[in-house]
Biopython code that builds the backbone (N, CA, C, O; Angstrom):
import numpy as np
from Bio.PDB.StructureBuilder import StructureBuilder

atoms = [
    (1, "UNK", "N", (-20.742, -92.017, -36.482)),
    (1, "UNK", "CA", (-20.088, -91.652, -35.242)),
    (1, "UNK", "C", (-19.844, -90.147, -35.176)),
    (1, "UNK", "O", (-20.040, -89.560, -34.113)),
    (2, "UNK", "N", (-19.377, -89.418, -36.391)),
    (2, "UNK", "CA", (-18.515, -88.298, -36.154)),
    (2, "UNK", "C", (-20.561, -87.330, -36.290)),
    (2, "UNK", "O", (-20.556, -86.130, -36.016)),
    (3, "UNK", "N", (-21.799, -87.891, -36.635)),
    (3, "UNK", "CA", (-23.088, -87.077, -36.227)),
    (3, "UNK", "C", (-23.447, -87.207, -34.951)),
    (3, "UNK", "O", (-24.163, -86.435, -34.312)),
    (4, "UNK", "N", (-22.898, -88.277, -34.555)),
    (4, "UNK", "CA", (-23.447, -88.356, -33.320)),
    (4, "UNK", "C", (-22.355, -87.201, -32.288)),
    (4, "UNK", "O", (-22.876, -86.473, -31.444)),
    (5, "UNK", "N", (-21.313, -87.202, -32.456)),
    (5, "UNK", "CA", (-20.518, -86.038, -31.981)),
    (5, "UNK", "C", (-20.692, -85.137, -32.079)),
    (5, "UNK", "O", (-20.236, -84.492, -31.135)),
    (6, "UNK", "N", (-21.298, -84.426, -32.975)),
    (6, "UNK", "CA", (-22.148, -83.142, -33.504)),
    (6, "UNK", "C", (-22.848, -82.690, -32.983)),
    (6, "UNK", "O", (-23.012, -81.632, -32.374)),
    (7, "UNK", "N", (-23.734, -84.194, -33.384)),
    (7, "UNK", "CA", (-24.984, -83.963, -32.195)),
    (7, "UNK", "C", (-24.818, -83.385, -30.326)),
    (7, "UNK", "O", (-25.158, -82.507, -29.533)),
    (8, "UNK", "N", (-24.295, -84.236, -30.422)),
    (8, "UNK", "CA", (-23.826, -83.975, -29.062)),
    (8, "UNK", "C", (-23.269, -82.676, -28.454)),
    (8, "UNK", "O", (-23.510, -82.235, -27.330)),
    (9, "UNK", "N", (-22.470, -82.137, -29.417)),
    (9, "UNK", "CA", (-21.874, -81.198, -29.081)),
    (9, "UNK", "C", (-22.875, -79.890, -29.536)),
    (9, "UNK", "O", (-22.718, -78.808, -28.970)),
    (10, "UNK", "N", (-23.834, -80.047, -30.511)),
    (10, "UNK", "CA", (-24.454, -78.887, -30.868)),
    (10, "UNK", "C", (-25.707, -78.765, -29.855)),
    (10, "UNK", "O", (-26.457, -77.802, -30.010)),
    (11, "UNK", "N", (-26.020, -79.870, -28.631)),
    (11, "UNK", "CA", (-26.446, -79.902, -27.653)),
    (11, "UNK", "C", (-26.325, -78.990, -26.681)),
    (11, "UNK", "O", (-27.209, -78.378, -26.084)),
    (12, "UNK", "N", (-24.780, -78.933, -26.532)),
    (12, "UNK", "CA", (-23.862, -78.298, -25.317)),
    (12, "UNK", "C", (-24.137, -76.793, -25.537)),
    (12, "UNK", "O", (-24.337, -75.872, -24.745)),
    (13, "UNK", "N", (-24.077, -76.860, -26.876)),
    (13, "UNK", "CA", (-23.959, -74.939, -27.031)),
    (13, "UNK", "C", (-25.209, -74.624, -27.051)),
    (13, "UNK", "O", (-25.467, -73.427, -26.921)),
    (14, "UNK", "N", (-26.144, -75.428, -27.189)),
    (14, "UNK", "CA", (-27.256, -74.796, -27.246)),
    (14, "UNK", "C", (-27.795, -74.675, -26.153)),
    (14, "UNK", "O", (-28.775, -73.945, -26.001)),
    (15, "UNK", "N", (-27.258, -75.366, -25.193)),
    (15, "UNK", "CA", (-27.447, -75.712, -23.547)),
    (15, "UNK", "C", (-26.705, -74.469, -22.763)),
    (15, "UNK", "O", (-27.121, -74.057, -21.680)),
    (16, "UNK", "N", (-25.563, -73.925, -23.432)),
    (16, "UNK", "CA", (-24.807, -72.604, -22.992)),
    (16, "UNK", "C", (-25.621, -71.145, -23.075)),
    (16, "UNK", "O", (-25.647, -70.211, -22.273)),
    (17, "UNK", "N", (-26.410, -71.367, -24.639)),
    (17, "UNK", "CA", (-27.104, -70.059, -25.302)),
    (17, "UNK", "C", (-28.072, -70.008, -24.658)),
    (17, "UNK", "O", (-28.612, -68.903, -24.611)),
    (18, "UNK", "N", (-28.734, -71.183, -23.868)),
    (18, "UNK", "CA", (-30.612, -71.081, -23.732)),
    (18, "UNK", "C", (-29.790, -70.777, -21.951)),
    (18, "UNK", "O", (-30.658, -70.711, -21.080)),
    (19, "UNK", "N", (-28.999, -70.684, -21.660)),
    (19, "UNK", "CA", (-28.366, -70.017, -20.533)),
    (19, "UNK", "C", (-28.177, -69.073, -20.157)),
    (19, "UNK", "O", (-28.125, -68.717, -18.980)),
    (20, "UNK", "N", (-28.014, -68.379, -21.259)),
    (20, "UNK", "CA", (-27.543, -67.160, -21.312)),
    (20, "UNK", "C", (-29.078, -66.033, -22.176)),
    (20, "UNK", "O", (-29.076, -64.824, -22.408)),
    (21, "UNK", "N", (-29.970, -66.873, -22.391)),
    (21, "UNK", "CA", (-31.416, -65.709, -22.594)),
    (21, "UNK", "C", (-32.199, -65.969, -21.468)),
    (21, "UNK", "O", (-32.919, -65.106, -20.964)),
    (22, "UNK", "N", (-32.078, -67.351, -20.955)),
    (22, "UNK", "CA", (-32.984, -67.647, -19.685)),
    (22, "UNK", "C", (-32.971, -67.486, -18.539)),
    (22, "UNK", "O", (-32.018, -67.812, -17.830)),
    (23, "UNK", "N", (-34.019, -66.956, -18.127)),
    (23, "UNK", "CA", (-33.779, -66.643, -16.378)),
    (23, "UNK", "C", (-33.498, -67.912, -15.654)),
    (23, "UNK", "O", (-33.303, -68.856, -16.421)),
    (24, "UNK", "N", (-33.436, -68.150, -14.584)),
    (24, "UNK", "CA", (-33.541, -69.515, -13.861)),
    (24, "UNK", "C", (-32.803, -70.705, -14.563)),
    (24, "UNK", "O", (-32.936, -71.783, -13.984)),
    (25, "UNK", "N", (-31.848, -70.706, -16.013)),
    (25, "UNK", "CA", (-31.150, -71.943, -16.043)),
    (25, "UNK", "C", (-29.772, -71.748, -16.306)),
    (25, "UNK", "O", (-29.188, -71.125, -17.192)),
    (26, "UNK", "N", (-29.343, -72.484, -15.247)),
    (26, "UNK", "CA", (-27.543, -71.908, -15.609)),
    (26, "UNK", "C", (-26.893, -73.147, -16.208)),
    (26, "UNK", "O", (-27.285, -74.313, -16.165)),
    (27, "UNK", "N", (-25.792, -72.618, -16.788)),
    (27, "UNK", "CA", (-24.599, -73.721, -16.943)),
    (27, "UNK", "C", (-23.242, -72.670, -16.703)),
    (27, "UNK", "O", (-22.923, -71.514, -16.981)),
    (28, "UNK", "N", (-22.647, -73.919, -15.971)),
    (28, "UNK", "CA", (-21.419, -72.565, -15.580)),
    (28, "UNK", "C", (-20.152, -72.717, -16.208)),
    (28, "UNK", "O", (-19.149, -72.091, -15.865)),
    (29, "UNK", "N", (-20.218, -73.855, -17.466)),
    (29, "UNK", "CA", (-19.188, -73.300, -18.737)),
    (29, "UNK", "C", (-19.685, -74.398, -19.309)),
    (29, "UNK", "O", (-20.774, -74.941, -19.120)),
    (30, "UNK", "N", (-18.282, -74.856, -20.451)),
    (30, "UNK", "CA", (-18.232, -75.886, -21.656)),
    (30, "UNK", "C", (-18.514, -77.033, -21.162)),
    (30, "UNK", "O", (-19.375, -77.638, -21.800)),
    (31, "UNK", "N", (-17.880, -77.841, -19.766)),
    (31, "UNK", "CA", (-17.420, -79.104, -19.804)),
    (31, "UNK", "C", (-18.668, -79.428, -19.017)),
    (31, "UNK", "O", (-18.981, -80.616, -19.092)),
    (32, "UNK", "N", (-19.588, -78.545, -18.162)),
    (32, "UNK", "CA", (-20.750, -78.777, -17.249)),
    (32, "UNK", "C", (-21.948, -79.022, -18.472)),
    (32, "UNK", "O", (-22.888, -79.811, -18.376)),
    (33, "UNK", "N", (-21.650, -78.135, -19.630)),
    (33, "UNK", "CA", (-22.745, -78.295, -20.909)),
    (33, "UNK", "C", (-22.487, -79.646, -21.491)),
    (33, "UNK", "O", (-23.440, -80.314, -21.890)),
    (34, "UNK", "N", (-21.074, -80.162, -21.579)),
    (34, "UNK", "CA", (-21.237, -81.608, -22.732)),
    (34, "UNK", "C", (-21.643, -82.635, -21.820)),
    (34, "UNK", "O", (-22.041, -83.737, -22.200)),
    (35, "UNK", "N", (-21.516, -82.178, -20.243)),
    (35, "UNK", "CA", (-21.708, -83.300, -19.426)),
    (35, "UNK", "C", (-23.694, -83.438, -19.712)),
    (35, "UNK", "O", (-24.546, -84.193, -20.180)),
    (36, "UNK", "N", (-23.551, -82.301, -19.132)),
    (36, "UNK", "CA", (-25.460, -82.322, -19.251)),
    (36, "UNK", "C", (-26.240, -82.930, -20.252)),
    (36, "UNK", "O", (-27.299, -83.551, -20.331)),
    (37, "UNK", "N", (-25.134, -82.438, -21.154)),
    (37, "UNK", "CA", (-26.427, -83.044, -22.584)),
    (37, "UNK", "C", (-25.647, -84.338, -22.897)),
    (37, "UNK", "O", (-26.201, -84.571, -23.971)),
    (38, "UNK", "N", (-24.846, -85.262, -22.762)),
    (38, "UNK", "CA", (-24.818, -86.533, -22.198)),
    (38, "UNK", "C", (-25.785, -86.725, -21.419)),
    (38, "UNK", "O", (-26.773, -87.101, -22.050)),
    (39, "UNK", "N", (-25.974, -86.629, -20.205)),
    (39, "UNK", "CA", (-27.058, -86.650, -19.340)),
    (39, "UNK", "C", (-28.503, -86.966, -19.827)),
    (39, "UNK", "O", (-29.200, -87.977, -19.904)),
    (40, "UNK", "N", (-28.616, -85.844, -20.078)),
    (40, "UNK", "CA", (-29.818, -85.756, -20.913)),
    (40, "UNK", "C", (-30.699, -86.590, -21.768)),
    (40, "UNK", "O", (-31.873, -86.918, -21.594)),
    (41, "UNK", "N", (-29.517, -86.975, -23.142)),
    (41, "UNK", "CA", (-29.486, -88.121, -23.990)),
    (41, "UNK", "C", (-29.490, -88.951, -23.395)),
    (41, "UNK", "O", (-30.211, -89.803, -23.914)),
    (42, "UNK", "N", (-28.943, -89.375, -22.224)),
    (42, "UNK", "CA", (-29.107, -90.728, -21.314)),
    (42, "UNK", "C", (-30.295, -91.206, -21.284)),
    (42, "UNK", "O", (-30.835, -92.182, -21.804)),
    (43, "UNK", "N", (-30.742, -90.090, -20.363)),
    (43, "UNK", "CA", (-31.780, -89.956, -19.576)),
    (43, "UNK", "C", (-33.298, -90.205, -20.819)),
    (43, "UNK", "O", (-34.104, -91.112, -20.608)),
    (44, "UNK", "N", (-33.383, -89.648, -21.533)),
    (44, "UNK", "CA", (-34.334, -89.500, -22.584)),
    (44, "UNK", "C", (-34.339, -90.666, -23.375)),
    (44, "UNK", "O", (-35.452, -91.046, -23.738)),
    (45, "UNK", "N", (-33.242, -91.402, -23.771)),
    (45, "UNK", "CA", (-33.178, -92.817, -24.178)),
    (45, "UNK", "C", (-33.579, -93.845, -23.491)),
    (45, "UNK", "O", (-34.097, -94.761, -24.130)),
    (46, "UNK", "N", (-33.443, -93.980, -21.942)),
    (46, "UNK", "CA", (-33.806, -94.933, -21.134)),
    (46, "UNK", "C", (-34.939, -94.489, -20.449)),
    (46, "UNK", "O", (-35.987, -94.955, -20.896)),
    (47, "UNK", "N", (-35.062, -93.625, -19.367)),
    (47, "UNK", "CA", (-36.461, -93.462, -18.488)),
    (47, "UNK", "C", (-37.368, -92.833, -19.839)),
    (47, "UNK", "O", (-38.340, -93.365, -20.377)),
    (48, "UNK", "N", (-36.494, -91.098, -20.303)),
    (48, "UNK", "CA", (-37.886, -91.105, -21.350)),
    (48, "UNK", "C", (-38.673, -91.516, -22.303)),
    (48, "UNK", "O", (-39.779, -91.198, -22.740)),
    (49, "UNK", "N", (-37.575, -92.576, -22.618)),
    (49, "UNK", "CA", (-38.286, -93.829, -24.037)),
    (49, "UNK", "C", (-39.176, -94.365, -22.910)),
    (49, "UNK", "O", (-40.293, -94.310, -23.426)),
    (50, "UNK", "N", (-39.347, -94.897, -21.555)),
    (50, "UNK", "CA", (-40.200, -95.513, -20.742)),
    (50, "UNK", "C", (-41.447, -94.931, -20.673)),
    (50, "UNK", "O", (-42.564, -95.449, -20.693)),
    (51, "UNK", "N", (-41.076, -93.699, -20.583)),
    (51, "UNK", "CA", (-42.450, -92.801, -20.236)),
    (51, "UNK", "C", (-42.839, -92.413, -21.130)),
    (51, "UNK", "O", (-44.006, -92.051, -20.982)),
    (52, "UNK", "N", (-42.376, -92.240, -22.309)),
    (52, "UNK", "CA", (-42.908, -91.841, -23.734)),
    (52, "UNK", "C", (-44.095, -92.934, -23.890)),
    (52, "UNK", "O", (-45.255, -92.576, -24.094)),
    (53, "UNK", "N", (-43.702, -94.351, -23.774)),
    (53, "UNK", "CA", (-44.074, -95.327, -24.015)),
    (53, "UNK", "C", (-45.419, -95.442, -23.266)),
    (53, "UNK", "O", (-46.316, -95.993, -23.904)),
    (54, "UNK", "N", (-45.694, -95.039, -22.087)),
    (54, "UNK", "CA", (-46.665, -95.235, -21.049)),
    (54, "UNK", "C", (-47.794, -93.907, -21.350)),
    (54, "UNK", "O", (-48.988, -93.862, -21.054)),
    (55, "UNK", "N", (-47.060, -93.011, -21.948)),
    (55, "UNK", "CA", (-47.596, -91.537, -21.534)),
    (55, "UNK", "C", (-48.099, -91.466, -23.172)),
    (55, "UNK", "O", (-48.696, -90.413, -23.394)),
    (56, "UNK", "N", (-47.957, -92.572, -24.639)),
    (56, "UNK", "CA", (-48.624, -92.499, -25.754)),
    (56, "UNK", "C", (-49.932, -92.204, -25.867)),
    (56, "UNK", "O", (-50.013, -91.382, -26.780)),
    (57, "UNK", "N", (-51.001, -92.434, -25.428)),
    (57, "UNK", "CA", (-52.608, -91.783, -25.220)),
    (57, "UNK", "C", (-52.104, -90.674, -25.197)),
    (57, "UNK", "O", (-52.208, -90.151, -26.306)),
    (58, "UNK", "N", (-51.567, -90.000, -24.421)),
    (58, "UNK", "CA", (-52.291, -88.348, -23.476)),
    (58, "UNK", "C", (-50.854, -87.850, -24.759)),
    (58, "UNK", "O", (-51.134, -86.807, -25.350)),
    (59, "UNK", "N", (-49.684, -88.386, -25.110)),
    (59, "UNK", "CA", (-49.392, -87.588, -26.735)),
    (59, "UNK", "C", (-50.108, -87.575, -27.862)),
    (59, "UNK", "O", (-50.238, -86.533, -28.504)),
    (60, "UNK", "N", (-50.669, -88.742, -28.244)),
    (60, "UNK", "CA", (-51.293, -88.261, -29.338)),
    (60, "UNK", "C", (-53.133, -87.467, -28.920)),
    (60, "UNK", "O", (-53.902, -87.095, -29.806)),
    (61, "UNK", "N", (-53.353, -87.411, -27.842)),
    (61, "UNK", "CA", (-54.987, -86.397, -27.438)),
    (61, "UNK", "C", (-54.000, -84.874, -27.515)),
    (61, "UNK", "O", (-54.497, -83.893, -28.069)),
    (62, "UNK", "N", (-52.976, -84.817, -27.080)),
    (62, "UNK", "CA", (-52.190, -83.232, -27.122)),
    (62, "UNK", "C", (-51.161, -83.267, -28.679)),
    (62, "UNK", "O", (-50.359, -82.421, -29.073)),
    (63, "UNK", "N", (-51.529, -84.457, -29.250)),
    (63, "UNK", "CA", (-50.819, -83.827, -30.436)),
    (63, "UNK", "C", (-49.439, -83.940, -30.320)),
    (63, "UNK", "O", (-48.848, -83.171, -31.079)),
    (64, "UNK", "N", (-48.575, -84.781, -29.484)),
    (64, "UNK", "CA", (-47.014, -84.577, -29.230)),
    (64, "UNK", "C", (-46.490, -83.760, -28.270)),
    (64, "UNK", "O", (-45.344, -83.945, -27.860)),
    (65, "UNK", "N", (-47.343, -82.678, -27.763)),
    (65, "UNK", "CA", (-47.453, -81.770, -27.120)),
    (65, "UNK", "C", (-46.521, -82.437, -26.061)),
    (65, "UNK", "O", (-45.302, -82.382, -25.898)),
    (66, "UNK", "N", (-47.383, -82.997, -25.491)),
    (66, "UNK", "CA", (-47.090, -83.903, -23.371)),
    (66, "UNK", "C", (-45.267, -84.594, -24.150)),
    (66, "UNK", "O", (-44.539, -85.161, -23.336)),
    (67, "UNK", "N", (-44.966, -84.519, -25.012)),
    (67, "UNK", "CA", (-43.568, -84.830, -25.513)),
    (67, "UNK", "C", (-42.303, -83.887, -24.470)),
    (67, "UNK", "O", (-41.357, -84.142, -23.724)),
    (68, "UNK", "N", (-43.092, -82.603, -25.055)),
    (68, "UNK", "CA", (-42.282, -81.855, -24.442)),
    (68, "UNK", "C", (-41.797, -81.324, -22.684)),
    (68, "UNK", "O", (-40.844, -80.687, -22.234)),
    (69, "UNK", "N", (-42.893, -81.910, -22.136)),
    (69, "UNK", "CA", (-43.081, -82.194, -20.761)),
    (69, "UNK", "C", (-42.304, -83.662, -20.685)),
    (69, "UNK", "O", (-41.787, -83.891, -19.591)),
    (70, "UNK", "N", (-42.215, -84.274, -21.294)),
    (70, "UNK", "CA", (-41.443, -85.121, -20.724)),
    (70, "UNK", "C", (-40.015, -84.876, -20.692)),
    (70, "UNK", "O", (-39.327, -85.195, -19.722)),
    (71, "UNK", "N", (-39.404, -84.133, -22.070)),
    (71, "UNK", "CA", (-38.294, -83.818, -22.288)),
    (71, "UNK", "C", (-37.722, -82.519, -21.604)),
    (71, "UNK", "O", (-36.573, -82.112, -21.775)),
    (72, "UNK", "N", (-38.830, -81.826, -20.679)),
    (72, "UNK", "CA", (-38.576, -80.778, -19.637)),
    (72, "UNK", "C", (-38.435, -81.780, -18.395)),
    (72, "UNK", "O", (-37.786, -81.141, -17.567)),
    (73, "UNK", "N", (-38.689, -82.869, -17.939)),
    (73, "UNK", "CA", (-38.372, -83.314, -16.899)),
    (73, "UNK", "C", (-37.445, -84.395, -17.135)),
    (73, "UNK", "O", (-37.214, -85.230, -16.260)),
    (74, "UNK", "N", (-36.956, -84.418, -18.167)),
    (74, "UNK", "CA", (-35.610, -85.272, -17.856)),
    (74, "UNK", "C", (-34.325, -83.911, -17.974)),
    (74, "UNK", "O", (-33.102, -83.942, -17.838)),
    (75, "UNK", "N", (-35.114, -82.995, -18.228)),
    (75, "UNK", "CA", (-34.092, -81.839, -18.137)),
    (75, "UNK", "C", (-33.530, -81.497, -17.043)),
    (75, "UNK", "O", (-32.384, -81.168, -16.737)),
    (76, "UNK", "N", (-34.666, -81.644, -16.399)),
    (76, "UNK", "CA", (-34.940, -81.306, -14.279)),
    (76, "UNK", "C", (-34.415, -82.412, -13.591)),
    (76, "UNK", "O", (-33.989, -82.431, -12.436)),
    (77, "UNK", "N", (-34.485, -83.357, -14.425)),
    (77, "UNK", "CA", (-33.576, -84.541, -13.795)),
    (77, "UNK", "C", (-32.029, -84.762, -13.782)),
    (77, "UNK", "O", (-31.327, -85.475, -13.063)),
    (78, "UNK", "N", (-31.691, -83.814, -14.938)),
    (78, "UNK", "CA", (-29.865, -84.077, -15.321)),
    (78, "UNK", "C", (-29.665, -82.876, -14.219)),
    (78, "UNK", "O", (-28.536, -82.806, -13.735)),
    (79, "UNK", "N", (-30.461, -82.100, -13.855)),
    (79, "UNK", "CA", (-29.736, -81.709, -12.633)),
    (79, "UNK", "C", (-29.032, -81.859, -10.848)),
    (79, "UNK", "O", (-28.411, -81.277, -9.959)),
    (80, "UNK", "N", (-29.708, -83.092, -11.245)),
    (80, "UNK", "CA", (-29.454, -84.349, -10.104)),
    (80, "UNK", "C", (-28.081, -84.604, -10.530)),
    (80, "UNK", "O", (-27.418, -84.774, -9.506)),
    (81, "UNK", "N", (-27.650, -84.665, -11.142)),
    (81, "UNK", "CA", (-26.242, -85.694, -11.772)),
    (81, "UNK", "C", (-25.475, -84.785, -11.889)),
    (81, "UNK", "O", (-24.462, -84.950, -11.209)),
    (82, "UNK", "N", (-25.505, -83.589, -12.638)),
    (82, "UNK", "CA", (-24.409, -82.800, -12.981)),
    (82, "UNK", "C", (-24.037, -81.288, -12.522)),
    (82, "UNK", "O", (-24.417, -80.257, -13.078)),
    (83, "UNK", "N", (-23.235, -81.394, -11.419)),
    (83, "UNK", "CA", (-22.922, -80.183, -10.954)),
    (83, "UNK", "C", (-22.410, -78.952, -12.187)),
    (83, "UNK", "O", (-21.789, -79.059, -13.244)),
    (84, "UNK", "N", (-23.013, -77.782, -11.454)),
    (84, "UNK", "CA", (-22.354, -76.544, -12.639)),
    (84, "UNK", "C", (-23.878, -77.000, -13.307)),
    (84, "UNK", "O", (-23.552, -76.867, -14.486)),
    (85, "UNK", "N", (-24.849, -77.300, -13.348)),
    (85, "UNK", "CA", (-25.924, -77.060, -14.343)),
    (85, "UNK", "C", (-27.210, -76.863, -13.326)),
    (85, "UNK", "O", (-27.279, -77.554, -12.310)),
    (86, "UNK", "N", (-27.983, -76.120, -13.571)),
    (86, "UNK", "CA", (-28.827, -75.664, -12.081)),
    (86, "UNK", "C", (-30.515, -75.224, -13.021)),
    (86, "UNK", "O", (-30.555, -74.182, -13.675)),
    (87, "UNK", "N", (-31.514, -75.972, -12.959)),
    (87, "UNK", "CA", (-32.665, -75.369, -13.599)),
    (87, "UNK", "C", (-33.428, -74.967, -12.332)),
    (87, "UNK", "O", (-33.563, -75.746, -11.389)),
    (88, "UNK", "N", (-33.972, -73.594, -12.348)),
    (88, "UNK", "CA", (-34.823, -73.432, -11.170)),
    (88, "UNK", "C", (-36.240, -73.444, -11.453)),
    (88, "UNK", "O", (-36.979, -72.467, -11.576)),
    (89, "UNK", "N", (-36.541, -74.721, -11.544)),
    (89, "UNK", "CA", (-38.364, -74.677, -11.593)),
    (89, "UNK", "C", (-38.550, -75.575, -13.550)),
    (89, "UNK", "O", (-37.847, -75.705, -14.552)),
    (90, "UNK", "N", (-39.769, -75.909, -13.144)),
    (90, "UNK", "CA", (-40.670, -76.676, -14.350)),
    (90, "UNK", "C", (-40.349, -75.577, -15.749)),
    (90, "UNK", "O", (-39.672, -75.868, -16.735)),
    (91, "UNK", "N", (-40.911, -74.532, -15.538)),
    (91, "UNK", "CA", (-41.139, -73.805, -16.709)),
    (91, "UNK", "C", (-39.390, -73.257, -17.514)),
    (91, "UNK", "O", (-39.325, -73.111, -18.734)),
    (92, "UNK", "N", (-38.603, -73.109, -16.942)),
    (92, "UNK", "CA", (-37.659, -72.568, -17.775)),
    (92, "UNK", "C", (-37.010, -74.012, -18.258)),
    (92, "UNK", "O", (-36.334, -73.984, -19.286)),
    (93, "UNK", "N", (-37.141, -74.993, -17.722)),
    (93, "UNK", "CA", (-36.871, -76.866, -18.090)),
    (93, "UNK", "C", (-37.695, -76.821, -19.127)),
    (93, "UNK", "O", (-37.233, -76.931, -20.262)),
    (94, "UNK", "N", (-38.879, -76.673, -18.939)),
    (94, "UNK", "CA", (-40.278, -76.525, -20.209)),
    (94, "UNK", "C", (-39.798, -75.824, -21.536)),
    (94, "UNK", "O", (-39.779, -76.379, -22.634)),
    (95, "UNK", "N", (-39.312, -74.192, -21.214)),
    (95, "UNK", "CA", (-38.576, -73.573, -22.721)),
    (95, "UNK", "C", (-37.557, -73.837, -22.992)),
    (95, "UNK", "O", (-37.173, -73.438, -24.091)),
    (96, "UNK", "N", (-36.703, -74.556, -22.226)),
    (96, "UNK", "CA", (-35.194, -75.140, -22.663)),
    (96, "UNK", "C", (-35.471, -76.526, -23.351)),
    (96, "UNK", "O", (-34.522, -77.084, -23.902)),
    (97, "UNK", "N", (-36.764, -77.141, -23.354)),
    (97, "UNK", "CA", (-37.262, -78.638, -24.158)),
    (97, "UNK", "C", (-37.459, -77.821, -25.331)),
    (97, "UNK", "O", (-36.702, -78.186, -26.231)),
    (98, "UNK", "N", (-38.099, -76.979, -25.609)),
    (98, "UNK", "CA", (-38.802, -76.169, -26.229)),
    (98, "UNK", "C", (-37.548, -75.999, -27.352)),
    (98, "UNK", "O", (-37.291, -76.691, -28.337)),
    (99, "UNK", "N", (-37.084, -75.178, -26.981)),
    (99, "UNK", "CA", (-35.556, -74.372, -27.708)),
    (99, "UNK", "C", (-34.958, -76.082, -28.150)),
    (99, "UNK", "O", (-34.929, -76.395, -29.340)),
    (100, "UNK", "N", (-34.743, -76.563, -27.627)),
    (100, "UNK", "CA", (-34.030, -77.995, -27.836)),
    (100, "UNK", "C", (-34.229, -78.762, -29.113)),
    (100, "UNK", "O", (-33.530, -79.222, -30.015)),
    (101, "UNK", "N", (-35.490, -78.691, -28.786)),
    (101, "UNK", "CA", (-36.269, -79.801, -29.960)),
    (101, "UNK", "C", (-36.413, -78.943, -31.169)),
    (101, "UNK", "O", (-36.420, -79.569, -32.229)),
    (102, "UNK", "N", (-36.557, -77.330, -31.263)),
    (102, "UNK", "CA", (-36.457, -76.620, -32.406)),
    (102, "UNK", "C", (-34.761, -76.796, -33.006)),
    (102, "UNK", "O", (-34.644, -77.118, -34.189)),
    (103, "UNK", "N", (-33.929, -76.655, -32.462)),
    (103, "UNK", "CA", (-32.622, -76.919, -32.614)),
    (103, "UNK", "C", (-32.002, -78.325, -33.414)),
    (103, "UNK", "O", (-31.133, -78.445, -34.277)),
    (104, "UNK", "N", (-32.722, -79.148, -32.826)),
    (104, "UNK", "CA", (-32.687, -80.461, -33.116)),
    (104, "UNK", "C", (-33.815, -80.881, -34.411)),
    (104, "UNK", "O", (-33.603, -81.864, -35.121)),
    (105, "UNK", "N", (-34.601, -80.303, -34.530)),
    (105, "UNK", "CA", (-35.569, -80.316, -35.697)),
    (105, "UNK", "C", (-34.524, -79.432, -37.292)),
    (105, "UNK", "O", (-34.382, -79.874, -38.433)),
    (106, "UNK", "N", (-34.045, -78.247, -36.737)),
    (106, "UNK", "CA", (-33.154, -77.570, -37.714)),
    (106, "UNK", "C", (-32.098, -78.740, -38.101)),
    (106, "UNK", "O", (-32.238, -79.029, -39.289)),
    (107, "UNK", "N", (-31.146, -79.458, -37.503)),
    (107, "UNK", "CA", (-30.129, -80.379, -37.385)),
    (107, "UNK", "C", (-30.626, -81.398, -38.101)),
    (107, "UNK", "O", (-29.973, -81.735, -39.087)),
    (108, "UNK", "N", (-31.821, -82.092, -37.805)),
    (108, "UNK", "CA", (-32.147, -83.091, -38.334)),
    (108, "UNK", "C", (-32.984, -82.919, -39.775)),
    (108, "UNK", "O", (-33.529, -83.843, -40.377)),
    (109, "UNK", "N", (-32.951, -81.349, -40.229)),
    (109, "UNK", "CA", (-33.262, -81.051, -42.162)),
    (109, "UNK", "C", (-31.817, -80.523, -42.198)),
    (109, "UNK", "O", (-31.988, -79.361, -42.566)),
    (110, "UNK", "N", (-30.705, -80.668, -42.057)),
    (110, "UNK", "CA", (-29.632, -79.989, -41.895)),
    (110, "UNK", "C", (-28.943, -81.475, -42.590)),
    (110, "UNK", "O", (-28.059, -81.525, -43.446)),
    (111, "UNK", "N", (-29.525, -82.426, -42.045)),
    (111, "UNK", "CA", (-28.551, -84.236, -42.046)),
    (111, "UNK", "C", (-29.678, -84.872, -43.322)),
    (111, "UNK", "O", (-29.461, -86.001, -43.762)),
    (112, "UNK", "N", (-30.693, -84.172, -43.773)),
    (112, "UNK", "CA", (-31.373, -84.917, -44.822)),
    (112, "UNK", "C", (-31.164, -84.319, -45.958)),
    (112, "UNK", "O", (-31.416, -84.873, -47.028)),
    (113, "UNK", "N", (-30.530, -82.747, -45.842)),
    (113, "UNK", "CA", (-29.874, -82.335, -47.165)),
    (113, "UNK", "C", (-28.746, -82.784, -47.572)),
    (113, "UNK", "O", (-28.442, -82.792, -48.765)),
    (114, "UNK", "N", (-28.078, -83.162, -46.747)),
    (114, "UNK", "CA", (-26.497, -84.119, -47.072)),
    (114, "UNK", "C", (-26.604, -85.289, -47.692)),
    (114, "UNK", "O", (-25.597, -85.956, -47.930)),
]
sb = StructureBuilder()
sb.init_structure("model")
sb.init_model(0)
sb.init_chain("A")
sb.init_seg("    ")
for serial, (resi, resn, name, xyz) in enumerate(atoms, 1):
    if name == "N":
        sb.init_residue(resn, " ", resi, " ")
    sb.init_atom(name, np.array(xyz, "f"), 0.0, 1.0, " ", f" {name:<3s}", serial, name[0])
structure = sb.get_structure()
C-alpha cells in the first residue's frame, strides 16, 4: 500500500517538473498533479490495458515503441477529467509518456534493490 502511494505521488511531481521544462503542458499546482496522475493510472489500467491488448502486433513490429503512444493518449485524455491540467497537442503528451516511463523505469530498479 504505502508503494503504491509513492508511486503515486512520485507521479505528481514528476507531472509538476515535466511542467515546468515543457512548452504546451501545464499543471497549475499539487492537488491538479495527484488528481491527474490518478487519472492517468485509471485510465491506463482500464482503456489502456484495452488498447495495449488490441494494438500487441504493431508493439512488438515497433519494439514497444506504439506503447508510448498509447500512454501519450491517455495523457491527452486525463485532460478531459481534470481541470488545472492542460496538454496542448500530441507531441508534448508524447514527451511527457516519454519522461514518465523513464521515471517509472528508475522507481521500479529503485523497488528491486530493496
Amino acid at each position: 500500500m504505502l508503494r503504491l502511494l509513492l508511486n503515486w505521488l512520485v507521479n505528481a511531481i514528476t507531472l509538476l517538473l515535466i511542467a515546468h521544462l515543457l512548452h504546451g503542458f501545464h499543471v497549475s499546482g499539487l492537488v491538479p498533479a495527484l488528481i491527474a496522475a490518478l487519472v492517468i493510472g485509471f485510465l491506463n489500467a482500464t482503456l489502456g490495458a484495452v488498447l495495449k491488448f488490441f494494438t500487441f502486433p504493431l508493439s512488438i513490429i515497433t519494439f514497444g515503441l506504439f506503447l508510448l503512444v498509447i500512454n501519450a493518449l491517455m495523457i491527452e485524455m486525463a485532460t478531459w477529467f481534470v481541470p488545472g491540467f492542460d496538454v496542448r497537442g500530441f507531441w508534448p503528451a508524447f514527451i511527457a509518456a516519454i519522461i514518465l516511463a523513464i521515471v517509472q523505469l528508475f522507481f521500479k530498479q529503485d523497488k528491486k534493490k530493496s
